[in-house]
N, C-alpha and C positions, 0 to 999 in steps of 0.2 A: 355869718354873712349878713350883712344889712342892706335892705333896698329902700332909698331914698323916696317916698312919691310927695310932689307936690300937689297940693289939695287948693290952693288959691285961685288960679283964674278958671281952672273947670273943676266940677265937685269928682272929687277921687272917685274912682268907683271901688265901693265895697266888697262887689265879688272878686275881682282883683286882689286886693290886699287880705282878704282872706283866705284864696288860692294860694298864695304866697306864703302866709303866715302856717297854712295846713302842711307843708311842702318843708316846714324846720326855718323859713326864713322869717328875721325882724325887721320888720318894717318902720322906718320915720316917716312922718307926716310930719310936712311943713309947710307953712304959710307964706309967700314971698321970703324964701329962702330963709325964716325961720322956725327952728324944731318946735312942733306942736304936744306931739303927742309919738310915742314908741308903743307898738305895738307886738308881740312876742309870742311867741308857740309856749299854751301852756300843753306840758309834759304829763301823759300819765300818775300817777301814784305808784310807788313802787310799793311790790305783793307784801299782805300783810308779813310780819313775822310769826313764827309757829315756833312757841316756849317747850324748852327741854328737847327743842332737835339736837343739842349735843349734849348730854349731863356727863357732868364729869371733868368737861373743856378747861374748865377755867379753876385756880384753886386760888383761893389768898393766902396770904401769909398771914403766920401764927400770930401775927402784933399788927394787923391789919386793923384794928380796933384800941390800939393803945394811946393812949393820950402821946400828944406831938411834944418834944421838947421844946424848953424856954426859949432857946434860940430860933426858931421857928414864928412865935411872934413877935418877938423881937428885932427880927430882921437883922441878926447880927450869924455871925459863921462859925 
């Protein structure tokens, strides 16, 4: 969802559009009805990752390292 405020003939007010913005909403700012400036919920980080929570998961193939055939850079089929 996006909320429009105009900032031109009275100054926006800041705690507003940051109450907004805290709330998940983006905000437009615009100047006599043109777009100034978008403002937007920055999101968390999502939780580090923690190496070897699955060993084993994942297994490659035996020729997962083998040189690509010619037709591969070549671009032909």
């Amino acid at each position: 969802m996006t909320e429009v405020i105009d900032v031109g003939g009275s100054r926006g007010n800041l705690a507003e559009v940051l109450s907004l913005v805290a709330a998940g909403t983006e905000v437009l700012l615009t100047k006599d009805n043109a777009p100034v400036a978008c403002v937007v919920p920055v999101w968390p980080s999502p939780q580090s990752r923690t190496p070897g929570l699955h060993p084993g998961a994942l297994q490659p193939s035996a020729d997962f390292d083998a040189p690509l055939p010619d037709a591969f850079w070549t671009g032909q089929a």
